[in-house]
C-alpha positions as CSV (number, residue, x, y, z in Angstrom):
1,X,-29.0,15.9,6.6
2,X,-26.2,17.2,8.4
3,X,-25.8,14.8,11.0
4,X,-23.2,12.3,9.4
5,X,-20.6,15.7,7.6
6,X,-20.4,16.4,11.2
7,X,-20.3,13.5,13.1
8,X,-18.0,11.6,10.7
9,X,-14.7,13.8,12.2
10,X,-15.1,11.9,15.4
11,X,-16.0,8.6,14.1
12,X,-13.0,8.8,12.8
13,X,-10.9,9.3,15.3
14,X,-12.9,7.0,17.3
15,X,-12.2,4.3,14.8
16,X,-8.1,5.1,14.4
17,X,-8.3,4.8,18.1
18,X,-9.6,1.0,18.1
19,X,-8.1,0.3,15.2
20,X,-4.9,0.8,17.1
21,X,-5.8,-0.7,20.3
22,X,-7.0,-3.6,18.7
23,X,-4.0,-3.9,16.6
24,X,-1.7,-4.0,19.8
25,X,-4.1,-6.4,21.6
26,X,-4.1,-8.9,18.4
27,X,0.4,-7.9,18.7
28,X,0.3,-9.3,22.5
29,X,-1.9,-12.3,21.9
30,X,0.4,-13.4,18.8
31,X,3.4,-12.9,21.4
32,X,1.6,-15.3,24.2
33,X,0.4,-17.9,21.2
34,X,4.5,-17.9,20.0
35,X,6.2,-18.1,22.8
36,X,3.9,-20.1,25.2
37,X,2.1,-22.4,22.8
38,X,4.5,-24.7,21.5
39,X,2.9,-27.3,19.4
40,X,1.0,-24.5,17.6
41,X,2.9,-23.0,14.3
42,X,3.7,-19.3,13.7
43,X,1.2,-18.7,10.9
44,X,-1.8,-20.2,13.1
45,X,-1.3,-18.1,15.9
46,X,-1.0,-15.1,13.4
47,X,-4.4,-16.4,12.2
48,X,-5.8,-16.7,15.7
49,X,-4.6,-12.9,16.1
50,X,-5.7,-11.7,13.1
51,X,-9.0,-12.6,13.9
52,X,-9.2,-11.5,17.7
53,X,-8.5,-7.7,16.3
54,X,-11.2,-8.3,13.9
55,X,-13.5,-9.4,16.6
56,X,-12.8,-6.2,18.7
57,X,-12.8,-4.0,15.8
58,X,-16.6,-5.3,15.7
59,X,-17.6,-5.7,19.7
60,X,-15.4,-3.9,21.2
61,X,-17.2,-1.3,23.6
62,X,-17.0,2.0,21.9
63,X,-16.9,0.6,18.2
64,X,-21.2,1.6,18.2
65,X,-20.2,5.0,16.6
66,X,-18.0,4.1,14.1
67,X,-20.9,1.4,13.1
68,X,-23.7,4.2,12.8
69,X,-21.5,6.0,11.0
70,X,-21.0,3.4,8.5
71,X,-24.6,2.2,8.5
72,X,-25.6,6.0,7.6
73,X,-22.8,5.6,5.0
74,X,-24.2,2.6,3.4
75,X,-27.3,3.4,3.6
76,X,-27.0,6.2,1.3
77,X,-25.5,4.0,-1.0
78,X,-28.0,1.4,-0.5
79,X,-31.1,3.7,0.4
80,X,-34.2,0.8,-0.1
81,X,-34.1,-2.5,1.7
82,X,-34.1,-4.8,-0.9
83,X,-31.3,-3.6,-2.2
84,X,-29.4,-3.7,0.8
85,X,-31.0,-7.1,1.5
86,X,-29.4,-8.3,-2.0
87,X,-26.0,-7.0,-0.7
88,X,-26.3,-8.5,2.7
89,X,-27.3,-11.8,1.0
90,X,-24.3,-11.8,-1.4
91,X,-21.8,-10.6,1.0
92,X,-23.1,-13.5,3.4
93,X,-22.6,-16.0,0.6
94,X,-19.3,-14.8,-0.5
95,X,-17.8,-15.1,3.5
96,X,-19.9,-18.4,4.0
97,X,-17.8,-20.3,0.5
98,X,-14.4,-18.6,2.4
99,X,-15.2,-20.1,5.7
100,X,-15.9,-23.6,3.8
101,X,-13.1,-23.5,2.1
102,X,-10.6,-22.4,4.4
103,X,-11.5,-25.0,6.8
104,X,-9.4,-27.7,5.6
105,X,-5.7,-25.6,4.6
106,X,-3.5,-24.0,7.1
107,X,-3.4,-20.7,7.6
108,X,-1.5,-18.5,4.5
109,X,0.8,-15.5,5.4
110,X,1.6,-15.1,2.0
111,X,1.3,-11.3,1.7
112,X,3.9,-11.0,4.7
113,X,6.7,-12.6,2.8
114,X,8.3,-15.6,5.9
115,X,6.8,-13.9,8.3
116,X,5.8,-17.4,9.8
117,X,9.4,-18.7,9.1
118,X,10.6,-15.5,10.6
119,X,8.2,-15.9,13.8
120,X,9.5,-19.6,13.8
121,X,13.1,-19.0,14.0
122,X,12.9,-16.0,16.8
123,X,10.4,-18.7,18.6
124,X,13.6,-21.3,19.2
125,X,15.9,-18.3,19.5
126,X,13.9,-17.2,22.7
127,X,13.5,-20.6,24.0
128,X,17.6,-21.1,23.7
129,X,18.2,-18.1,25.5
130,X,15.8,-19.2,28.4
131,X,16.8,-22.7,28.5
132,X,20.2,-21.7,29.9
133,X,18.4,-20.0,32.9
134,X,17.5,-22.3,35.5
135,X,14.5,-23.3,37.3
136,X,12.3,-22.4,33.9
């Protein structure tokens, strides 16, 4: 019963500790997928990063903690099976119709306001200023 007041200080930390790693790790791959991917656009290499820090938010070695901290979490919330079946289920469903329906648009960065166009524009900045060095 105490278990998860006392352990959820250093899941915590745990977790702001990958959440930042990840977070530069997804920063470095969108700088390698602007600058040395040209035929791919800004906003689908900030997809491509966006989901590589989700990814090692989830698999990352050292993320079991934080995920037995939030199983013990939703499992008080969700103490019987079939209830948390129900959720699974719906959860499932719910990421399944976005996956099927994403498939065919290009990525949106809508909440970041031209970030793509911004990430566009420094892209052919960069490659005019190393286009007057020779031998790259």
């Amino acid at each position: 019963m105490f278990r998860t007041p006392l352990h959820l200080p250093g899941a915590l930390m745990s977790s702001v500790l990958w959440t930042s790693l990840s977070l530069i790790a997804g920063l470095i791959l969108l700088g390698i997928l602007v600058f040395a991917s040209s035929g791919m656009t800004a906003s689908t290499a900030i997809a491509y990063s966006a989901m590589a820090v989700i990814l090692l938010l989830c698999l990352a070695p050292g993320s079991g903690p934080p995920r037995r901290q939030l199983a013990r979490i939703w499992g008080a919330l969700l103490p019987r099976a079939e209830a948390a079946l129900v959720a699974a289920l719906i959860l499932g469903v719910f990421a399944g119709v976005l996956v099927v329906l994403s498939q065919e648009k290009p990525p949106d960065t809508t909440p970041l306001d031209g970030m793509s166009q911004d990430l566009e524009s420094l892209r052919a900045d960069v490659r005019d200023l190393f286009s007057g060095i020779p031998g790259l």
